[in-house]
C-alpha positions in Angstrom: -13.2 29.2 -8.8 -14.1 25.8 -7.4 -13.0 24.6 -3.6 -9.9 23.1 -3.0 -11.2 19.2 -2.0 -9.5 18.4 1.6 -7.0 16.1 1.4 -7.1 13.7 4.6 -4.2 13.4 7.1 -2.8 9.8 7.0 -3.2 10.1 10.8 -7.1 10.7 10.1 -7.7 7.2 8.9 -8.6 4.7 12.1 -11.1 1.6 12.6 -13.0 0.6 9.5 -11.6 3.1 7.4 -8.2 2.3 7.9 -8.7 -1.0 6.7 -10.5 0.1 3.8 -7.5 2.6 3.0 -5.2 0.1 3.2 -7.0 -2.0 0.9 -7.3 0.6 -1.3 -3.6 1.2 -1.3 -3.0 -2.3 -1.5 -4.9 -2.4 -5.1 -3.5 0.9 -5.9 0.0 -1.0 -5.9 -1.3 -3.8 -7.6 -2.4 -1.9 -10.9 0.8 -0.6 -11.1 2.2 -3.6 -10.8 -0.3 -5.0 -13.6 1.0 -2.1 -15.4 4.8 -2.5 -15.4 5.3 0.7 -13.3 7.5 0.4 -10.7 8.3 3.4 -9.4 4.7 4.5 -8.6 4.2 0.6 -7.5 7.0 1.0 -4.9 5.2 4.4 -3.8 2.5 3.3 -3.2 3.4 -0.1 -1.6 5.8 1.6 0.9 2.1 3.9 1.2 0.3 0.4 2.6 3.0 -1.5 3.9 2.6 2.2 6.5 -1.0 1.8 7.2 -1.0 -2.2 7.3 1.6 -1.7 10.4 -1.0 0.5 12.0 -3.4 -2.4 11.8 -4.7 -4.7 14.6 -4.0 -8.6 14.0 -8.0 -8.1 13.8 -8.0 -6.0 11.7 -5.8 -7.7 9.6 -7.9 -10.2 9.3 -10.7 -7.9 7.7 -8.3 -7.3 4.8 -8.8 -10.1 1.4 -6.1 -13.0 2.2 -5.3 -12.1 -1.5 -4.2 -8.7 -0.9 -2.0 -9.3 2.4 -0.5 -12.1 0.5 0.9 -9.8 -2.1 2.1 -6.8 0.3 3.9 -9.3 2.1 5.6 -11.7 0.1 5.2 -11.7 -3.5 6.1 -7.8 -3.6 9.3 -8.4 -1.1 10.1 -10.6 -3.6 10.6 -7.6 -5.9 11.4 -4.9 -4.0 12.7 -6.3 -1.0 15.7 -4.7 0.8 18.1 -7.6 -0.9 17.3 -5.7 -4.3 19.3 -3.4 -5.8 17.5 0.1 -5.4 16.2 2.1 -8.6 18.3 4.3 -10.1 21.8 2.6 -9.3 24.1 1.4 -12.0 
């Protein structure tokens, strides 16, 4: 039977690597967004949106403009608090 693989804490992520998780996150979202699923896009931004308030305005900085630019407007755009939430008729 094979190893279970160790599945890191969110609180393990600091420095370098959690600007490089939050990237990833950030592109994670994206491709469900490319892909017309929402419900894993909204996951998975609410995932990023956690870890980009962790980051230093430095740090911040280290991330592609066109990545912050889409976590924080373009996607409030779509699943901003002023949209009706899924699953409500």
């Amino acid at each position: 039977m094979p190893a279970k693989k160790h599945k890191k804490d969110d609180a393990d992520f600091t420095g370098p690597a959690l600007v490089k998780e939050t990237a990833r996150r950030i592109r994670l979202a994206r491709s469900h967004w490319d892909a017309h699923n929402n419900q894993a896009c909204r996951r998975e931004r609410e995932r990023a949106l956690q870890f980009y308030e962790r980051l230093s305005q430095t740090e911040r900085a280290q991330l592609p403009q066109t990545l912050r630019v889409w976590l924080r407007y373009r996607s409030e755009k779509y699943f901003g608090e002023h949209r009706t939430p899924p699953g409500k008729s």
